[in-house]
Steps between C-alpha positions, in 0.01 A plus 500: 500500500170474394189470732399153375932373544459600891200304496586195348891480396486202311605483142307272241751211490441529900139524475519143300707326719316504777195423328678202361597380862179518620224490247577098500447458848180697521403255172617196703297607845166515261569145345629318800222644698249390189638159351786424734882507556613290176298772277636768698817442464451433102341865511843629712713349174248567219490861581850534620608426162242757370647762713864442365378529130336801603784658629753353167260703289493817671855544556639301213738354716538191789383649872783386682374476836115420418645201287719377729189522810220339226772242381499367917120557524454254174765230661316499826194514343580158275631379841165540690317330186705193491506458855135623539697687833415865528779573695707534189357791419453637812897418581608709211453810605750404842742372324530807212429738731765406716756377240460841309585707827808263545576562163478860536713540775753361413512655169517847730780280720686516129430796380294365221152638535251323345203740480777781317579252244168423409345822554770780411399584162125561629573671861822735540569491821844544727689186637368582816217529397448142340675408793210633736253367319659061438542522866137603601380226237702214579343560889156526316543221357600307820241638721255340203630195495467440897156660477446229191648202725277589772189515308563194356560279753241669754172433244537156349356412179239240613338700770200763468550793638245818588676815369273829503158266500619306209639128505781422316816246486806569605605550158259825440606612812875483392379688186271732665802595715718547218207759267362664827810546738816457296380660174416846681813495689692458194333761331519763783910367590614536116285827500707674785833347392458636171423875644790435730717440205447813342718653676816303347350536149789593259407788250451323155829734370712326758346128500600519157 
């Protein structure tokens, strides 16, 4: 492996997911914190969209996962502007998050693993392997969503609050905890896990 794969494991398709789960927020914490939740949110959609066309023309081809995440974010979104509610948005992550885990264990409970199906004709890796690695992200995904709950209902959108000498709503802050904590985290959990998993990579010969 080459110095640059220890470093940073991810592959491009990787690279441009997460960019396309976060690159809206950090879009919708500069508008909401400029013009207000309503454009905020329309930046969260507008560039949401953006990211998915991005993604169709690199890889020719529907990302599953990223579609099915930026199809929620646009419903929610939609929600929050017809209800002028910012909860919406800030619900959605909970309720993915959460639902997703559920969903992925008990496709493991079935032996019907969802990240293999999607994933198997990119990364070769042993049942046990794929195995390993649904488990630690459906409790990744849990642990987000409780972090997500708590944020949310601790900083309320019509209050100011002092974070690091700067005011903000509890919106930003609910963003700002999403770019600056969860973000990194992410980042840094998907990096190990993907080290981790090299040892159940399949030789190319045999994953064929």
């Amino acid at each position: 492996m080459s110095a640059r794969r220890r470093l940073y494991p991810f592959n491009a398709e990787q690279t441009v997911n997460i960019l396309s789960e976060f690159g809206p927020l950090v879009t919708m914490f500069v508008v909401n914190a400029m013009y207000g939740i309503n454009e905020g949110t329309w930046a969260l959609i507008i560039t949401t969209v953006i990211a998915i066309a991005v993604m169709f023309y690199m890889f020719r081809r529907p990302p599953i996962f990223p579609l099915i995440a930026s199809t929620v974010t646009v419903v929610f979104g939609a929600l929050t502007l017809i209800t002028h509610d910012a909860m919406w948005v800030q619900i959605k992550v909970t309720i993915f998050n959460a639902l997703f885990a559920v969903f992925l264990l008990v496709g493991l409970r079935f032996k019907r693993n969802f990240f293999k199906y999607v994933f198997d004709k990119t990364f070769h890796y042993t049942d046990e392997g794929w195995n390993k690695f649904t488990w630690s992200f459906a409790l990744f995904f849990l642990l987000t969503a409780v972090a997500n709950e708590y944020v949310r209902l601790t900083y309320k959108e019509d209050h100011i609050y002092s974070i690091l000498g700067h005011q903000m709503n509890g919106v930003n802050v609910w963003i700002l905890f999403k770019i600056a904590i969860v973000l990194p985290i992410t980042g840094i959990y998907a990096w190990v896990l993907t080290r981790i998993m090299h040892k159940y990579r399949l030789p190319d010969q045999a994953a064929e």
